[in-house]
ZASE-166470 format. One record per atom (N, C-alpha, C): residue in three letters; x, y, z. Coordinates in steps of 0.2 Angstrom, whole numbers, plus 5000, padded with zeros to 4 digits. Layout:
<rs>
ALAXYZ/...
</rs>
This chain:
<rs>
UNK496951505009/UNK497151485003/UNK497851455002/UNK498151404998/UNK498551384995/UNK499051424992/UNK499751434995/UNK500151494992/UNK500251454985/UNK500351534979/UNK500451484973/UNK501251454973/UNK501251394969/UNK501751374971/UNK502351384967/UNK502451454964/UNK502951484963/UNK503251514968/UNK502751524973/UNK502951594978/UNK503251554984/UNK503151474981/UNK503151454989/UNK503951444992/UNK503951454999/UNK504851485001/UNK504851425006/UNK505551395004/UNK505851355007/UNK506151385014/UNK506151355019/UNK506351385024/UNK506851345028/UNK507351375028/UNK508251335031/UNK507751325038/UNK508251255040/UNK508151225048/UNK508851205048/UNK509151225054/UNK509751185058/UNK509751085058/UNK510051075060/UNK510150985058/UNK509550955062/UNK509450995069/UNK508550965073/UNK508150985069/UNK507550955071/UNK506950955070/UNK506751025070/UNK506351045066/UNK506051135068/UNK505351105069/UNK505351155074/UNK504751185080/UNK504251225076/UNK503751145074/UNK503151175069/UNK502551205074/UNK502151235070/UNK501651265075/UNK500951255075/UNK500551245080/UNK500151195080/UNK499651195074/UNK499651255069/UNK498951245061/UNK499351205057/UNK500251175057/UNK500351155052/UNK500351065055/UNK500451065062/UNK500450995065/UNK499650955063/UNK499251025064/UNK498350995062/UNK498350975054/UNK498551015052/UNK498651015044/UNK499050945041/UNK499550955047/UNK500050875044/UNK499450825047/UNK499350825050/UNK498750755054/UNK498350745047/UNK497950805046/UNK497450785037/UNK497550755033/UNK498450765033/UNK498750745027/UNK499050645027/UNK499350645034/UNK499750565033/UNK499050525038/UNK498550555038/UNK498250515044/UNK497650495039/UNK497550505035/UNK497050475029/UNK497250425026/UNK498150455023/UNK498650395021/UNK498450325024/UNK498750345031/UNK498650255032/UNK498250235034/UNK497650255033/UNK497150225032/UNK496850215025/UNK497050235021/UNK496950215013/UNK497550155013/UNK498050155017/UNK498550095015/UNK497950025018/UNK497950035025/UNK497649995028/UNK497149935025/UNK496749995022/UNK496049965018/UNK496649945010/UNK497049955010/UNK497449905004/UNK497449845005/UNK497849835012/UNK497749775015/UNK497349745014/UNK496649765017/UNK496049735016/UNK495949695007/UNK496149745003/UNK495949724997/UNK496649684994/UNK496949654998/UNK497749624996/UNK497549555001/UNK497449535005/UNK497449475012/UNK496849455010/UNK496549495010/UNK495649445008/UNK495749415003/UNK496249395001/UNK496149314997/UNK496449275002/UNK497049295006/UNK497349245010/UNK496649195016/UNK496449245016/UNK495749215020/UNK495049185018/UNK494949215009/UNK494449145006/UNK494849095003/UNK495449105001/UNK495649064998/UNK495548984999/UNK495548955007/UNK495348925009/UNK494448875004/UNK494148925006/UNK493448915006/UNK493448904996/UNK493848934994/UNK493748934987/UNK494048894985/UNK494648854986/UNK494748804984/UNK494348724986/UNK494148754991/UNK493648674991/UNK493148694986/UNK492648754987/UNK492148774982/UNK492448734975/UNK492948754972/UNK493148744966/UNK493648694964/UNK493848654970/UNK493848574972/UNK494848614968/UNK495148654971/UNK495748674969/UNK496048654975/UNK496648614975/UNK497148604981/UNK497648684981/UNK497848684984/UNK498348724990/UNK498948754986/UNK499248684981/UNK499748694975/UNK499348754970/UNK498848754971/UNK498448784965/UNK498348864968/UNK498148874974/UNK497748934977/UNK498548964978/UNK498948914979/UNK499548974982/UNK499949004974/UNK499648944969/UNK500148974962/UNK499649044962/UNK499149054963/UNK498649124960/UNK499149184965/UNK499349164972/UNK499649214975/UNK500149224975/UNK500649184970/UNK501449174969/UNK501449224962/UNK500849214958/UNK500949274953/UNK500749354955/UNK500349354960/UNK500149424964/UNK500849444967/UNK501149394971/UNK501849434975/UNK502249444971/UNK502449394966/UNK503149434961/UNK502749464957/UNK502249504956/UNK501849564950/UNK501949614956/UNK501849624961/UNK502049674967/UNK502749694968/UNK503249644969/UNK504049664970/UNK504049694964/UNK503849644956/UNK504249684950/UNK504149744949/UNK503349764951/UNK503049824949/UNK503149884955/UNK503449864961/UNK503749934964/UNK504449944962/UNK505049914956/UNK505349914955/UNK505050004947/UNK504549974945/UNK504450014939/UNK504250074942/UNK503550054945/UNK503250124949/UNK503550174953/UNK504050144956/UNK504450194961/UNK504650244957/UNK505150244951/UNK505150324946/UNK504450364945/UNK503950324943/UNK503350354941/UNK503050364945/UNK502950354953/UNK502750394956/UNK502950434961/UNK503750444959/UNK504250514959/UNK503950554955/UNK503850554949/UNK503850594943/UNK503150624944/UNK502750564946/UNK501950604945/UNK501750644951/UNK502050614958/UNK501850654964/UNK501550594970/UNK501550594975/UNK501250524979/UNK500350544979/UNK500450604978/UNK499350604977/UNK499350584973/UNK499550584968/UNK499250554961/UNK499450494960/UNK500050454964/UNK500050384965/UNK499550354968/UNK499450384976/UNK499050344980/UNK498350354976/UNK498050394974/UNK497450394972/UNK497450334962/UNK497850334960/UNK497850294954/UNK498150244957/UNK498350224962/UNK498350144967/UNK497650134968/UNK497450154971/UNK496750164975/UNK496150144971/UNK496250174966/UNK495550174961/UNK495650124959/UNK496250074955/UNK496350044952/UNK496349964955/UNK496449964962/UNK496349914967/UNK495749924969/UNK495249954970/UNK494649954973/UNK494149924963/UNK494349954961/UNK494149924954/UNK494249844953/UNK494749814953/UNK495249734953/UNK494649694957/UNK494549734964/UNK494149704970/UNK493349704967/UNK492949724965/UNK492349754964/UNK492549724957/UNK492849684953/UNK492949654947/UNK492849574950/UNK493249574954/UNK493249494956/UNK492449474962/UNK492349524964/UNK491749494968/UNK490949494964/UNK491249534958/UNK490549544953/UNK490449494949/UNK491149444946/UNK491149394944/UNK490949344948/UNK491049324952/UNK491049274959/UNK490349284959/UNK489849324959/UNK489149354961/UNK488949314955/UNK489149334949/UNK488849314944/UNK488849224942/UNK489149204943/UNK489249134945/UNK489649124938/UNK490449124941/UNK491049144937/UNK491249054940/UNK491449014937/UNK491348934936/UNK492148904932/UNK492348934927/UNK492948904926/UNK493548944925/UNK494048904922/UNK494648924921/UNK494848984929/UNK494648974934/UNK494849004940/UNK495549024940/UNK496048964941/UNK496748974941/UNK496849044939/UNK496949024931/UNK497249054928/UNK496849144928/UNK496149154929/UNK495749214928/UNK495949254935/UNK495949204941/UNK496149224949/UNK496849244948/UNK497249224943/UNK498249224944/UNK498149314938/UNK497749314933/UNK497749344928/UNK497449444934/UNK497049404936/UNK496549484940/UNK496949514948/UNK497149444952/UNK497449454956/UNK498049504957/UNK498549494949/UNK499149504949/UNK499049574948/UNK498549594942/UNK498249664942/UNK498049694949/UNK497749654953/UNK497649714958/UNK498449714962/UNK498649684962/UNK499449694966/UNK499749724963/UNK499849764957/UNK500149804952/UNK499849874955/UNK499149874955/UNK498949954959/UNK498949944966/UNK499249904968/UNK499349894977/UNK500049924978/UNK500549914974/UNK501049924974/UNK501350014973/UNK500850044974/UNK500850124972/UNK500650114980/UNK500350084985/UNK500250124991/UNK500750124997/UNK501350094995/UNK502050114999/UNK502450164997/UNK502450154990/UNK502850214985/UNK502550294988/UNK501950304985/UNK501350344988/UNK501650364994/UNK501550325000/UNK501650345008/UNK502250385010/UNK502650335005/UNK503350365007/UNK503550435006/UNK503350444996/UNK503550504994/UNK502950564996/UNK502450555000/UNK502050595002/UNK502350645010/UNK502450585015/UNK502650605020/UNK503450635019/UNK503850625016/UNK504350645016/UNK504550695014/UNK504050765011/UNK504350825013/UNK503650865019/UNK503350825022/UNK503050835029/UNK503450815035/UNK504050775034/UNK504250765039/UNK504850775040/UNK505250805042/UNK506150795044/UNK506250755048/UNK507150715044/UNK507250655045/UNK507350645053/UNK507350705057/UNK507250675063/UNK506650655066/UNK506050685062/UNK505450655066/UNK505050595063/UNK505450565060/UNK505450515055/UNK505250435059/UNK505750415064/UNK505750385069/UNK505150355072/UNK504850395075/UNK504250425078/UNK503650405075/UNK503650435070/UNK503350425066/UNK503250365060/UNK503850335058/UNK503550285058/UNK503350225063/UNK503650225067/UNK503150165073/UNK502550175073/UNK502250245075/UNK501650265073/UNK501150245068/UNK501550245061/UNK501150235055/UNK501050165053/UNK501650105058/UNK501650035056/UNK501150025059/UNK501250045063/UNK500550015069/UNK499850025065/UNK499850085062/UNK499050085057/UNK499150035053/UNK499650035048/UNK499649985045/UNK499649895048/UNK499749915052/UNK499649825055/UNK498649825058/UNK498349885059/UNK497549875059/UNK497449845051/UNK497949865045/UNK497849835038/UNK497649755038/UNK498049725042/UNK498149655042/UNK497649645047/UNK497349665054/UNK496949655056/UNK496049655053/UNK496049725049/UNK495649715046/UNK495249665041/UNK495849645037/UNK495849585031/UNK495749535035/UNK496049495041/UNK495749425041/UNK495349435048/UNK495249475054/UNK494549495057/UNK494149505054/UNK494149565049/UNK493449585047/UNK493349525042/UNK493849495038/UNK493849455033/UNK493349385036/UNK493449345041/UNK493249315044/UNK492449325045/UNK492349385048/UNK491649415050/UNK491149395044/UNK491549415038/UNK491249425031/UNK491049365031/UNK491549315030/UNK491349245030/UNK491049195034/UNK490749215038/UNK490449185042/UNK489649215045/UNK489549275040/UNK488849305041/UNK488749335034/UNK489249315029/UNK488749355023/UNK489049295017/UNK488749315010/UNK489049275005/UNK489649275005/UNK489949245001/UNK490949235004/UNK491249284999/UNK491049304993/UNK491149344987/UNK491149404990/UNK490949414994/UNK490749494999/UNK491349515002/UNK491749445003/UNK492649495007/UNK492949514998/UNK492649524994/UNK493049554988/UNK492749624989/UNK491949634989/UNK491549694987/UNK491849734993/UNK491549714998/UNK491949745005/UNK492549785003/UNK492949775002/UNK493749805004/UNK493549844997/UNK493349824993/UNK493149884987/UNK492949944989/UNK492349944992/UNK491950024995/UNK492450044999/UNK492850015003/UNK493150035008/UNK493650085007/UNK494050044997/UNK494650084997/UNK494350134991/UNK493950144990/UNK493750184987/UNK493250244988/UNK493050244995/UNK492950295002/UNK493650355001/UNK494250295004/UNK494650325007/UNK495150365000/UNK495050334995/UNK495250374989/UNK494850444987/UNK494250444991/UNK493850504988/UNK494250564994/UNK494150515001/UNK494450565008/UNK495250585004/UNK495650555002/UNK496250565000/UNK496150624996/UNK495550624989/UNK495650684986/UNK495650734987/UNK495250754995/UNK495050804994/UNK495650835000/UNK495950775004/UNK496350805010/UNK496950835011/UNK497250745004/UNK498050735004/UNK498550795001/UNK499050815002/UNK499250854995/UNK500150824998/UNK500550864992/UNK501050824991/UNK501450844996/UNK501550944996/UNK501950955000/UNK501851005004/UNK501951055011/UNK501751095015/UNK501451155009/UNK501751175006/UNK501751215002/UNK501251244997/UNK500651174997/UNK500151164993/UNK499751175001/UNK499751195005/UNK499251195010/UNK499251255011/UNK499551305010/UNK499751375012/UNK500251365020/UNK500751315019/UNK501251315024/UNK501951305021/UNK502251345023/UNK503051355019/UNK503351275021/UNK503651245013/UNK503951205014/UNK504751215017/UNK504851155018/UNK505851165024/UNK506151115019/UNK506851135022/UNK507251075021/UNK507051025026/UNK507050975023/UNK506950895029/UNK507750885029/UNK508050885027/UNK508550855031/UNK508950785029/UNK508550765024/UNK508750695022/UNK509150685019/UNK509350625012/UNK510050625009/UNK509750635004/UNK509150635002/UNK508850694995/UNK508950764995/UNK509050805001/UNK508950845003/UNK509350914998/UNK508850944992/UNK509350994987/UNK509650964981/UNK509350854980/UNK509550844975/UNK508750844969/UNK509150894965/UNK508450904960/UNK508250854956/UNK508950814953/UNK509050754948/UNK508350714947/UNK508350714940/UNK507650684939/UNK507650594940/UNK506950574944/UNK507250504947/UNK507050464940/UNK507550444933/UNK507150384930/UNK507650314932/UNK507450264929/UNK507950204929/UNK508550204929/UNK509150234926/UNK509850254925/UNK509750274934/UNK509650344935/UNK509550364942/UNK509450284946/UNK508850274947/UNK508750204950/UNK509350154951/UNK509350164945/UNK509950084945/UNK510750084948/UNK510650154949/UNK511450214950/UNK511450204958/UNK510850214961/UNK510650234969/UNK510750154972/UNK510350114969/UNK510250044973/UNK510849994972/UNK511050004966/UNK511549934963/UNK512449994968/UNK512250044967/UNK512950064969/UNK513150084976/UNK512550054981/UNK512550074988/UNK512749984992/UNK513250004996/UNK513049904998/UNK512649915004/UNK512349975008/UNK511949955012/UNK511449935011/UNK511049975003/UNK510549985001/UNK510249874998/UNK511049874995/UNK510849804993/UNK510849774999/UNK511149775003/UNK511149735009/UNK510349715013/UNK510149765013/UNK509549785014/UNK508949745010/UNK509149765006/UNK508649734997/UNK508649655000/UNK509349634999/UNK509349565001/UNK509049535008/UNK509149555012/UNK508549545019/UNK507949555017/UNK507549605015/UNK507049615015/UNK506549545009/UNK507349535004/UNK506849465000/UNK506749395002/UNK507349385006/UNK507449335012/UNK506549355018/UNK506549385023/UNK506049395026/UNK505349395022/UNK505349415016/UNK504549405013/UNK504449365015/UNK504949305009/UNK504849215009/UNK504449195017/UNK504549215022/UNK504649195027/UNK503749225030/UNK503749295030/UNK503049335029/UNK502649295026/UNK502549295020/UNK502049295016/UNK501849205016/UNK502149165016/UNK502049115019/UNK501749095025/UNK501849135032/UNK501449135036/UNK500949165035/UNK500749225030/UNK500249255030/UNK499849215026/UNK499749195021/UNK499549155017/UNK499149085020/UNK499649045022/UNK499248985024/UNK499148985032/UNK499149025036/UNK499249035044/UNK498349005047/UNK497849055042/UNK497049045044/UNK497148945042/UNK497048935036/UNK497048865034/UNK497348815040/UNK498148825042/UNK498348815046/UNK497848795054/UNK497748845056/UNK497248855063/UNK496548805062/UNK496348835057/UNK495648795053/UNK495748705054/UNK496248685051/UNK496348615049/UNK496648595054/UNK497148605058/UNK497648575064/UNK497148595070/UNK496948645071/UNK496648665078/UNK496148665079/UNK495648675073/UNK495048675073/UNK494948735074/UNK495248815074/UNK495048855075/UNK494848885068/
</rs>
């Protein structure tokens, strides 16, 4: 049983890594090993439109200016929205982010393939720009989520490590989305790469409720210090906080700036790279 979490004891660790022992290593597995496969199947539910968009703009006689404005409002409702959720899913806890990610994206998806079923005919644009942005709004809790989950499972030295590990599932996300994505389209109705990623994340938010928990603590394993540059600060995270941490660090903005620079650069490959193959290669 779970110690209550009054009781539960912080345990000092020198600057290394402490020598966990193998019930809490099985126990950390149940916990970030579901995660990214709930991210994964995010993916699924975020790319499948890079992949019909194609087929749905000729269905729906839209050029390329038109299918990329529906996903030019999803990415900037994603960057603004992890700007906001990041306090909120400090405050609430990364289980009760990733599972209020989850439900609400597996929902967006199982919204657009239900209408597309029913023979949903106009205003596309603007309904695809209005539904799309909404599921990128609960997409946007599944890095917030991962991060603040694993981060008191893991000391900053085993961090490393592990993330290599964790990208690498994450890139089965992208794998999913336009393999599986193609399979879908090529042997079922095309509406089916929405339903699809639906069951999927909403499987793995069932698997999250019962597995995830925030901190060792909540398992009946003593939580540590990790070691990080949070490490012992209590301070409540809201916007003042936020805007103190990011705006007042220049590595941090430094950072900030590369990573806006390289989406442009991402998400554009990812977006029109199948149509690309399709039209140029005939693949």
């Amino acid at each position: 049983m779970a110690a209550p979490e009054s009781q539960t004891a912080i345990a000092p660790y020198p600057a290394g890594a402490p020598a966990h022992g193998k019930a809490f290593l099985a126990r950390r597995f149940a916990n970030w090993f579901p995660l990214g496969l709930t991210y994964a199947t995010f993916y699924m539910g975020r790319y499948n439109f890079n992949v019909v968009k194609g087929d749905m703009g000729r269905m729906f006689h839209l050029d390329k200016a038109q299918m990329g404005l529906i996903a030019t409002c999803g990415f900037w409702t994603y960057a603004l929205s992890v700007a906001i959720n990041g306090p909120l899913a400090d405050r609430i806890g990364g289980r009760r982010a990733i599972l209020f990610g989850a439900v609400g994206a597996a929902a967006l998806n199982l919204i657009i393939g239900l209408l597309f079923l029913g023979g949903w005919q106009t205003k596309i644009v603007v309904g695809m720009s209005l539904l799309y942005s909404a599921n990128m709004y609960f997409q946007s809790f599944g890095a917030l989520s991962v991060v603040k989950v694993n981060a008191a499972w893991f000391h900053v030295r085993e961090r490393g490590i592990f993330g290599g590990i964790f990208g690498s599932m994450i890139s089965v996300g992208y794998f999913l989305a336009i393999s599986l994505g193609g399979f879908i389209l090529a042997h079922f109705s095309w509406w089916s790469i929405f339903l699809v990623p639906a069951v999927a994340i909403a499987i793995m938010a069932a698997v999250d409720f019962f597995l995830v928990r925030d901190r060792p603590g909540q398992t009946g394993h003593a939580d540590f210090d990790t070691g990080d540059a949070s490490s012992g600060d209590e301070t409540p995270v809201d916007w003042g906080y936020l805007v103190k941490k990011v705006f007042g660090h220049p590595v941090i903005l430094t950072i900030a700036a590369a990573e806006f620079c390289t989406g442009f650069v991402r998400q554009g490959l990812l977006l029109y790279f199948t149509e690309y193959l399709h039209e140029v290669h005939g693949v």
